[in-house]
N, C-alpha and C positions, 0 to 999 in steps of 0.2 A: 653843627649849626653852620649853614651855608648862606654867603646872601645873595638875594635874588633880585634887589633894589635898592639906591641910595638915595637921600633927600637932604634937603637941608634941616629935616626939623624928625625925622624919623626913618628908619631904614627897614625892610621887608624883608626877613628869614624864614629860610626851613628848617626845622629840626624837629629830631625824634618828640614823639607826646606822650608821655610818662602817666597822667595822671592830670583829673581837673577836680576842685574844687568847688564849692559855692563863690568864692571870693581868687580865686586862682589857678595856674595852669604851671604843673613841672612837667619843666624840659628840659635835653642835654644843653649846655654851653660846646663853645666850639673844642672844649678839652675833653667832653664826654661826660663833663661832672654835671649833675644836676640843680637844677635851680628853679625857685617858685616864683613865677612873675605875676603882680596882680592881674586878675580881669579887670580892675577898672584904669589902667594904665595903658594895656594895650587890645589890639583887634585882631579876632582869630579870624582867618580871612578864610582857609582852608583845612579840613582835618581826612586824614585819611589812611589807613595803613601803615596806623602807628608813629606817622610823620605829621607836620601841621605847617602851615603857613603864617606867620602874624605878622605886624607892623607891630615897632616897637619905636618908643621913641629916642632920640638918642643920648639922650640923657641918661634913659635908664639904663641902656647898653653897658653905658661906662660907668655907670653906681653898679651893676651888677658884673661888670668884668666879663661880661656874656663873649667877646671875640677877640 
């Protein structure tokens, strides 16, 4: 997990795209471990080559330990 942008209310990563759900999307964290973040939480901005772009917000960031 790389980030590509910061904000005050959400911040914009890349990382590996494991798998999507109806209700969710696994991806690496920045340790390689995976992790399911909801779709209705955050926005996939980009998918491609097994890698993905989303905005997350930062909140969940740090509920989920993601970097």
């Amino acid at each position: 997990m790389k980030i590509i942008a910061e904000g005050n209310d959400e911040t914009i990563v890349r990382t590996s795209f494991l798998r999507e759900t109806e209700k969710a999307i696994l991806v690496t964290d920045v340790d390689e471990n995976e992790v399911w973040l909801p779709l209705s939480q955050i926005e996939v901005l980009e998918v491609g080559q097994g890698q993905c772009e989303i905005s997350v917000p930062n909140w969940l960031i740090e509920a989920k330990e993601l970097l």
